[in-house]
C-alpha positions in Angstrom: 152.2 12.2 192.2 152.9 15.9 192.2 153.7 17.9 195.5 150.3 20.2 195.3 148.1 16.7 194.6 149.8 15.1 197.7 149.2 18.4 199.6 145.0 17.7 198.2 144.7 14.3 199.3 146.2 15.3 203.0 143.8 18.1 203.2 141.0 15.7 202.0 142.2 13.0 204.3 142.1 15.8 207.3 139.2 16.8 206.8 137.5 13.4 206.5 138.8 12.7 209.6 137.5 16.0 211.3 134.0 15.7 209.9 133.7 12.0 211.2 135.2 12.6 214.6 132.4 15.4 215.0 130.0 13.1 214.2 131.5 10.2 216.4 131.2 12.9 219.2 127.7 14.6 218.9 126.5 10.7 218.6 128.1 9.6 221.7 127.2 12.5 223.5 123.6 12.5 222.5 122.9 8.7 221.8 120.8 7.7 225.1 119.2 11.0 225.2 118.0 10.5 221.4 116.6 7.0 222.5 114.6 7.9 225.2 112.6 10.8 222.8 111.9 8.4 220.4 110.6 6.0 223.0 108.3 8.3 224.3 107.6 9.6 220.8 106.7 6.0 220.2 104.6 5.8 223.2 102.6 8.8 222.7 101.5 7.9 219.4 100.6 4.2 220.2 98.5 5.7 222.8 97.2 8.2 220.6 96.3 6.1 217.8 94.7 3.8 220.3 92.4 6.6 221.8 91.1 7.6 218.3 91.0 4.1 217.1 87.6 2.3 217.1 89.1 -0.8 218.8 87.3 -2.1 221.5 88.6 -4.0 224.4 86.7 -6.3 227.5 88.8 -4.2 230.2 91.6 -1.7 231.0 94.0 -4.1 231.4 93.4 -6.1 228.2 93.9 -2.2 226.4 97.3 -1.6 228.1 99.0 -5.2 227.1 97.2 -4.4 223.4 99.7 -1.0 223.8 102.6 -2.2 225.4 103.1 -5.0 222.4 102.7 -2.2 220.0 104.9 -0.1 221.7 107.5 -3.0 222.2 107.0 -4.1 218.1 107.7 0.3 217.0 111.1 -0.4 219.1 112.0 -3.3 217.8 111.0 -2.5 214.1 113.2 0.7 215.1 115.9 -1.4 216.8 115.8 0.8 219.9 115.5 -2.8 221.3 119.5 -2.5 221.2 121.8 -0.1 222.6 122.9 3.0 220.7 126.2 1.8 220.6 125.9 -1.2 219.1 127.5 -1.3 216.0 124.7 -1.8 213.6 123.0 1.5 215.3 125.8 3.4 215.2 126.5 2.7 211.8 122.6 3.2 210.9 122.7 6.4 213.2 125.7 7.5 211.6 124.8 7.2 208.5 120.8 8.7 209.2 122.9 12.0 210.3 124.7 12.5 207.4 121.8 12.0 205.5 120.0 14.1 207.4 117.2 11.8 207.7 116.4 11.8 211.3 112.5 11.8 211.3 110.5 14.3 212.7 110.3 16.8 215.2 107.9 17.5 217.7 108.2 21.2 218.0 109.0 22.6 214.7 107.5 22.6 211.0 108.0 24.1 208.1 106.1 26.7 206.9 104.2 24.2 204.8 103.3 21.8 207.5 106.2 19.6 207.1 107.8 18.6 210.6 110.6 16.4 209.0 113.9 17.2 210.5 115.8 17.6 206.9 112.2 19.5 205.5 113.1 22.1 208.6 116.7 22.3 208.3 116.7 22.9 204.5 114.3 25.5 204.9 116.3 27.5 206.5 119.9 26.9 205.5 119.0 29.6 202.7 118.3 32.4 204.9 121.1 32.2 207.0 123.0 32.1 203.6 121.5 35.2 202.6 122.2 37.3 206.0 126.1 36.1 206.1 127.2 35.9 203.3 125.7 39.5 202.2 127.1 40.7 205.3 130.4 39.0 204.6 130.4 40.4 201.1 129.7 43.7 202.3 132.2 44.0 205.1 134.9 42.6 202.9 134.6 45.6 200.1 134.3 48.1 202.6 137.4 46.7 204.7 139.9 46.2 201.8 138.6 49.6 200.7 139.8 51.8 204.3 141.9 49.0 205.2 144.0 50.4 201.6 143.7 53.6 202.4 145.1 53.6 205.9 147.9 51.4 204.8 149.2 54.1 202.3 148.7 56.4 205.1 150.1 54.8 207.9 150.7 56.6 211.1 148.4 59.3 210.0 145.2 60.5 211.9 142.9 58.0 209.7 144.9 55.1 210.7 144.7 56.3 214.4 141.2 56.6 214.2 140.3 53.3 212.3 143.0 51.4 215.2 140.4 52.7 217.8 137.3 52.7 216.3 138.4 49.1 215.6 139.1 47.9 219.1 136.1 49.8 220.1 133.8 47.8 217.7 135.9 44.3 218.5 135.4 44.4 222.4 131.2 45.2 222.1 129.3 42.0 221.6 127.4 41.8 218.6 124.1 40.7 220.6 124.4 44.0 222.7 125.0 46.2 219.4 122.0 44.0 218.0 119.9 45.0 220.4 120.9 49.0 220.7 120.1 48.5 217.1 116.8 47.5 217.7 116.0 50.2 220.2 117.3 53.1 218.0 115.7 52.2 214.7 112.8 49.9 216.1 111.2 51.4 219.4 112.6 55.0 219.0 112.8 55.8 215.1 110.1 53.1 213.4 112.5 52.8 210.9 113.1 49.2 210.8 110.8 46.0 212.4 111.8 44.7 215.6 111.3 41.3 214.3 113.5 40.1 211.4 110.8 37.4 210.6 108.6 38.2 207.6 105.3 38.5 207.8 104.3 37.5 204.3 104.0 34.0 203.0 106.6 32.5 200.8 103.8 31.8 198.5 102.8 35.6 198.3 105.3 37.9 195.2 106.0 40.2 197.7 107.7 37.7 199.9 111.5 38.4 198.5 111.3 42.0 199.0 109.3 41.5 202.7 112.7 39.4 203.1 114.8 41.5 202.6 113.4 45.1 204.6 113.7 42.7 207.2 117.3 41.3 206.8 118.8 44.9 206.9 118.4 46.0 210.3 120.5 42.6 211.2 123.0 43.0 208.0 123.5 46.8 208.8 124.5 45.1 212.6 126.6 42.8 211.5 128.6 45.2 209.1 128.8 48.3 211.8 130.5 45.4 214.4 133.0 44.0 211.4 133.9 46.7 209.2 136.4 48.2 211.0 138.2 44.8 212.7 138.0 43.8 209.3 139.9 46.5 207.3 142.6 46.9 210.3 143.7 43.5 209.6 143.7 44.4 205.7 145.7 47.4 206.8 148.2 44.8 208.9 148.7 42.5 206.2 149.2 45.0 203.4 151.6 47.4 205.5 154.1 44.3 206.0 154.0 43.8 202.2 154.7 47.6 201.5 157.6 47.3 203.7 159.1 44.7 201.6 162.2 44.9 198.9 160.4 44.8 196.1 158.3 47.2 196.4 160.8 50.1 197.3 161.9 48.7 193.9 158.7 49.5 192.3 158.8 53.2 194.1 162.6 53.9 192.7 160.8 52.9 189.2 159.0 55.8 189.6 155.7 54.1 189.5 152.8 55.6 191.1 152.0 55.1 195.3 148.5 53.9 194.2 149.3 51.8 191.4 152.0 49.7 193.8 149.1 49.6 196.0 146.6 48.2 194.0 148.7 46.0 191.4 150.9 44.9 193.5 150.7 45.0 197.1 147.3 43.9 197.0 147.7 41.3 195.2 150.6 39.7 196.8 148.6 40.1 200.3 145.8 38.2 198.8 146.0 34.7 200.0 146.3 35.7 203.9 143.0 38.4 202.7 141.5 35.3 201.1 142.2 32.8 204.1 140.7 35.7 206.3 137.3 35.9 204.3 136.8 32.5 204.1 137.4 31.7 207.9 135.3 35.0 209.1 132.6 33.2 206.9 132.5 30.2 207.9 132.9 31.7 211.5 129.9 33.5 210.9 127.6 31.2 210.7 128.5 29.8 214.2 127.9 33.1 215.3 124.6 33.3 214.1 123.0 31.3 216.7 123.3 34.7 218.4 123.0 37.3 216.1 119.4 35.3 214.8 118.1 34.8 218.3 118.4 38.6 219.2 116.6 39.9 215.8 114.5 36.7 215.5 115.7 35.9 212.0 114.5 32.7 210.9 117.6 30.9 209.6 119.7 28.2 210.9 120.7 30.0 214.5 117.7 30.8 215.3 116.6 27.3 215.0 119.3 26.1 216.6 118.6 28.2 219.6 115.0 27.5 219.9 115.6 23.3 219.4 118.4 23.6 222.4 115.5 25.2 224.7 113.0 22.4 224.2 116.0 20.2 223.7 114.9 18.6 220.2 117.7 16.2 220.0 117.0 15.2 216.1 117.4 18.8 215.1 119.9 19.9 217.4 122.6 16.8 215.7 121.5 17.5 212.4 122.4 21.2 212.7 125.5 20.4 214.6 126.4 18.3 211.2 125.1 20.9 209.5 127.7 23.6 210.6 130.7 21.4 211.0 130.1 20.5 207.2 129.9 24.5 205.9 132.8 24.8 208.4 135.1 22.4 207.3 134.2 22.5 203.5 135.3 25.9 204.4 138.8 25.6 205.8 140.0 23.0 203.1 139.0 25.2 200.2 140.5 27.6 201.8 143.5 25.5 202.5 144.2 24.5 199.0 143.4 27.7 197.3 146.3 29.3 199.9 148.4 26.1 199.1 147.7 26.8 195.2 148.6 31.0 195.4 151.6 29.7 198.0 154.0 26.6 197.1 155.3 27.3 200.8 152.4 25.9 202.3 152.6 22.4 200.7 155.6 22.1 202.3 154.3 22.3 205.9 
């Protein structure tokens, strides 16, 4: 076996490990709580089924036993009758979560009446898509573009500048710039909605374009916060390369300053630029439980933050899968393409 497809079935290996530990974890540390909403869920709609059933019964007491056995047959048909760390409802837990199929909600739907947890959660893995990875896209052009130019001019009054402005931008949090955001162009200008939610129906034509004049007052957010961060550490990684041998080589060639900057220096900084993208990414989409809350996008943070407060244990695990999974798929693509550009790294 060659050394890169040892290095590819350690990184697969890792993060098999990683994505079953999380689940391990989120299961252990939810497991009891999960039981006791089904139970009442189960409870309620015995009782409710009862109440607008036509059954009749001599006396009250003869109506609860008539409930409790249907309650007691729901658990045991659901096996609630054992613990949840039994092995056969760990295993059957374990393998509902990475499914995703972990009934319904009590709180949430989707906006066409479903309330199945999977229904919700795939309803809005698309949206946060959308925001992030535009925003990522974005941020990454503009911050390769100054974070260039500052490393060709480094130690001049631009690379002063973008330093500060960078710190600046790095030490606000976004949910504070969010909601100056919304003040400004909101409340003060009428420029952009307050709420990022659409108000048309997915079924309506207009619906995409409703989308999107409501994703840019959050997009324009996250790029003012990231652009600058982003293109001094562009500007970090390319000025060690422009320091190196080979390219004062390239300069005694007489070939041009932008050419070696471009062709060459850019290129050979491209794996840590690559490894950067990939991890702000994926590092995105944790921070969007914030970032959704404060515009009221609806996308997988904003779910997230709404299921915590009225503590919707189904959708809260499988949106803690959820991200682990985009996170880890992440890091190990972004491991082996860095340990395909870089023989180094299967060494480590």
């Amino acid at each position: 076996m060659s050394g890169f497809y040892r290095f590819l079935l350690k990184r697969s290996v890792n993060m098999m490990i990683v994505v079953f530990s999380t689940l391990v974890l989120t299961i252990a540390l939810l497991g009891s709580t999960l039981d006791k909403i089904l139970t009442d869920a189960i409870r309620y709609d015995v009782g409710n089924a009862i109440s607008q059933g036509k059954m009749q019964f001599q006396n009250s007491e003869e109506r609860q036993n008539f409930i409790n056995n249907q309650i007691q047959l729901q658990i045991k048909t659901l096996g609630l009758d054992e613990p949840w760390y039994s092995p056969k409802r760990f295993l059957n837990t374990l393998i509902k979560v990475i499914t995703l199929d972990l009934g319904k909600s009590n709180f949430f739907t989707t906006e066409s009446g479903s309330s199945k947890v999977n229904d919700i959660i795939w309803e809005k893995i698309p949206r946060t898509v959308l925001l992030f990875t535009t925003s990522t896209l974005i941020v990454t052009v503009i911050g390769i573009y100054i974070g260039a130019f500052v490393a060709e001019h480094s130690g001049s009054v631009w690379d002063r500048i973008n330093s500060i402005i960078a710190i600046c931008s790095s030490s606000f949090p976004s949910w504070w710039v969010g909601m100056l955001m919304i003040f400004v162009f909101a409340f003060t200008y009428h420029i952009f909605p307050a709420r990022a939610t659409p108000l048309t129906s997915p079924s309506d034509p207009s619906y995409i374009l409703d989308l999107l004049y409501h994703m840019l007052l959050p997009l324009l957010t996250i790029v003012i916060v990231s652009f600058t961060a982003w293109a001094y550490i562009v500007r970090y990684f390319l000025e060690g390369i422009l320091g190196e041998d080979f390219i004062r080589s390239k300069r005694a060639m007489g070939i041009s300053e932008t050419k070696i900057l471009y062709s060459h220096a850019l290129k050979n900084a491209a794996p840590p630029i690559l490894t950067s993208i990939a991890l702000s990414l994926a590092a995105s989409f944790g921070g969007a439980i914030i970032i959704e809350a404060v515009f009221d996008w609806p996308g997988m943070g904003k779910l997230y933050y709404d299921a915590i407060g009225v503590l919707d244990v189904p959708v809260i695990i499988g949106l803690t899968y959820v991200f682990t999974i985009i996170f880890v798929i992440t890091v190990f693509v972004t491991d082996i393409l860095y340990g395909y550009f870089d023989p180094r790294v299967k060494v480590a």
